[in-house]
N, C-alpha and C positions, 0 to 999 in steps of 0.2 A: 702550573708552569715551573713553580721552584720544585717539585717532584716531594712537596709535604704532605702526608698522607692525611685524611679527615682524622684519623685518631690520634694523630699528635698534636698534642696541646701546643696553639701558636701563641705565645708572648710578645708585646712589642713593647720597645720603646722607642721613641721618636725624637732627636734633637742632637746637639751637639755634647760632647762632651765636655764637663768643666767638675769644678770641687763641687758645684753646689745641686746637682743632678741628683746626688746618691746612685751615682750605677753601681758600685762595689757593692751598696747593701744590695741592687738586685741583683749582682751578680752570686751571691754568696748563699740569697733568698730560693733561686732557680736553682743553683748547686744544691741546696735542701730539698727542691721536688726530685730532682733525678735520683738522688739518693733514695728516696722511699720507690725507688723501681718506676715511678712514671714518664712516659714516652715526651717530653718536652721539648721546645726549641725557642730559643728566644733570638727574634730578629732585632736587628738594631739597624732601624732605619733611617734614611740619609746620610749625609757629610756629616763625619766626626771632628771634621776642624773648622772654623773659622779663626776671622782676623780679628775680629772685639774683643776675645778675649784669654788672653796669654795663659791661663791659665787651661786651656783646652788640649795644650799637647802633651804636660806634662799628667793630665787626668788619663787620656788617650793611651799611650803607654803606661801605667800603673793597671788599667784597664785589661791590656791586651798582656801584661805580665801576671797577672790576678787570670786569667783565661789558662793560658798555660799552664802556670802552677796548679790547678785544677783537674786539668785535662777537661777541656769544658770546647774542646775544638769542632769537635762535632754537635756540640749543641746550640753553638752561638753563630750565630750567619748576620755578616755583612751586608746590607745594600750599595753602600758608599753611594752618592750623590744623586736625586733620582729628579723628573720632571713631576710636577705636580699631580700630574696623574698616579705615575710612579708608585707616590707615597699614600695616593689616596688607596689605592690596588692593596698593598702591603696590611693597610690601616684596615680595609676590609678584610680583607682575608685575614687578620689575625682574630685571635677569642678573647684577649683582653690585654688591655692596654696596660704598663708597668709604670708608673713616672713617678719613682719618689723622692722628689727634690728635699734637700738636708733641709730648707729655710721656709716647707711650709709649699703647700700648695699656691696657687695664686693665677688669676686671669690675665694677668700679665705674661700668663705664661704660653706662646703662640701653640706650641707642644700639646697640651693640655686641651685648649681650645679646639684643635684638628681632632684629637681624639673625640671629644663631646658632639663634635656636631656629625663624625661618622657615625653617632649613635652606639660605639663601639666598649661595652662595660669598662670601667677605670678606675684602678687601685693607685693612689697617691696617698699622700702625708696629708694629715691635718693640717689647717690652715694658720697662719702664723696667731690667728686671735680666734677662736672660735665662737667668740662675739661677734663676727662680719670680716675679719680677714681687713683685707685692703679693698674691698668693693663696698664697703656699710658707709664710708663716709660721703658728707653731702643731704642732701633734704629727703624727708622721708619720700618713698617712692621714687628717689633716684635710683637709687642700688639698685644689681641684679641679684636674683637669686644665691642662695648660700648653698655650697653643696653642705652635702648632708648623706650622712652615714647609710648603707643602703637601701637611698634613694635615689640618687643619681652619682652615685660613688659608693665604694668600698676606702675608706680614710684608717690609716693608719700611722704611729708613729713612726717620726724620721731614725734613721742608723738603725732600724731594728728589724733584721732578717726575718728574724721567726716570724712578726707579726706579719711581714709584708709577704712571707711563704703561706700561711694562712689562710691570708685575706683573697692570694690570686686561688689557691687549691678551692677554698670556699665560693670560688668562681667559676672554676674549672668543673667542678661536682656536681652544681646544680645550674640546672636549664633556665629552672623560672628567674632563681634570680638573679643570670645574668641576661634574662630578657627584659627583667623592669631596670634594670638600673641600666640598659641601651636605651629603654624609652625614657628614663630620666634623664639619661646624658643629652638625647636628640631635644627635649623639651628643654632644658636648661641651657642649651644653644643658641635657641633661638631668641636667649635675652641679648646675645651679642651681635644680632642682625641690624641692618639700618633702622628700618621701623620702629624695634626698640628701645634703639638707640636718641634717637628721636623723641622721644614717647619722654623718656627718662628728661634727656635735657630740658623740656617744656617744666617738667612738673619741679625740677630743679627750678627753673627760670620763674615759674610763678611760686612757689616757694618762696623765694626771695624777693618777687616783687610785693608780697604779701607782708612780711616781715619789716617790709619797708613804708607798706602803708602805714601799718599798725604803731 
C-alpha cells in the first residue's frame, strides 16, 4: 500500500523524538547504506512530538535539518500519528527494527518492547550494564531475560554510525539470521506478558518471604 517494493530494504524506527533516541546516529548509519548503492528506506513511525518531553521539538527539527542537508527525502518516510493497528502494519512490514537509544537499551523502553514482540529482528545499543541492565535487579528468578548479541538482538554501541550501519547490513544480508533473532525477539516477549509477569512477582515474593524466615 505504501508502494515499497519487496527489494527495498525497510528500516523502522518507532517513538518519538528526543536527545536520547540517537536518530542522527541512524540517520547518518542509513546515509552509509545508501551510499554503498543499496535500495533502502527508513520509516519513522508514529507522532514525532509529544508533551513529556521538551526536548522532542528541538531533536525533531535537528532531525528533519540533518534529512535535508543529506538529501535523504526520498529515503526517509513519515507515518505521523497512527492507530495501533497502524503501527503494528508498519512494524510488520518492515525487515528490521533501528532503535538506538544514546543511554543503552532498556525494557522501559515501550518502542523496543513493540518491536520484540512483532517478532521483528532489532538492532539497538547495549544495555546500560551488561551485567543485567535495569531488569537484573530483585530475587534471583525475578528478572526477565537479558538480550544478548545475536540472539534476540543485534547490540551495538551508542553514537556509533558505522557500527549501527553494520550491524542492520548484517541483517539485511542474511535470511537465517534475521530469522532467529525474530524468533528470539518473539520468545523474549513473551517474559513481558501477564503470566510472566506473574510468575516473576511470586518467585520475588517468596524469595523474600524465605529470607525472612531464615
Amino acid at each position: 500500500q505504501a508502494g515499497i517494493g519487496d527489494d527495498t530494504a525497510l528500516v523502522a524506527f518507532f517513538g518519538m523524538l528526543n536527545e536520547s533516541k540517537g536518530a542522527g546516529t541512524l540517520l547518518r548509519a542509513v546515509d552509509a547504506l545508501a551510499g554503498l548503492g543499496r535500495d533502502v528506506r527508513l520509516v519513522m513511525i508514529g507522532s514525532s512530538l509529544g508533551a513529556s518531553d521538551p526536548t522532542n521539538r528541538a531533536g525533531l527539527a535537528a532531525f528533519e535539518s540533518e534529512v535535508e542537508r543529506r538529501s535523504l527525502g526520498r529515503i526517509v518516510r513519515w507515518t505521523g500519528h497512527l492507530p495501533a493497528s497502524g503501527v503494528s502494519a508498519w512494524l510488520r512490514a518492515a525487515d528490521v527494527a533501528a532503535l538506538p537509544y544514546r543511554d543503552g537499551a532498556s525494557y522501559r523502553r515501550g518502542s523496543l518492547l513493540a518491536a520484540l514482540e512483532h517478532g521483528l529482528p532489532v538492532v539497538t545499543t547495549r544495555p546500560a550494564s551488561e551485567a543485567g541492565g535495569d531488569a537484573a535487579s530483585g530475587a534471583a528468578g525475578a528478572a526477565p531475560p537479558e538480550l544478548e548479541d545475536g540472539v534476540n538482538a543485534r547490540l551495538v554501541p551508542p553514537d556509533d554510525p558505522s557500527a549501527l550501519a553494520a550491524a542492520l547490513a548484517s541483517v539485511l544480508d542474511d535470511r537465517g539470521l534475521a530469522e532467529r533473532l525474530g524468533l528470539g525477539a518473539r520468545a523474549l516477549s513473551r517474559a513481558f506478558g501477564w503470566p510472566e509477569i506473574a510468575a516473576r512477582h511470586v518467585a520475588l515474593y517468596e524469595s523474600l518471604m524465605a529470607e525472612d524466615r531464615s
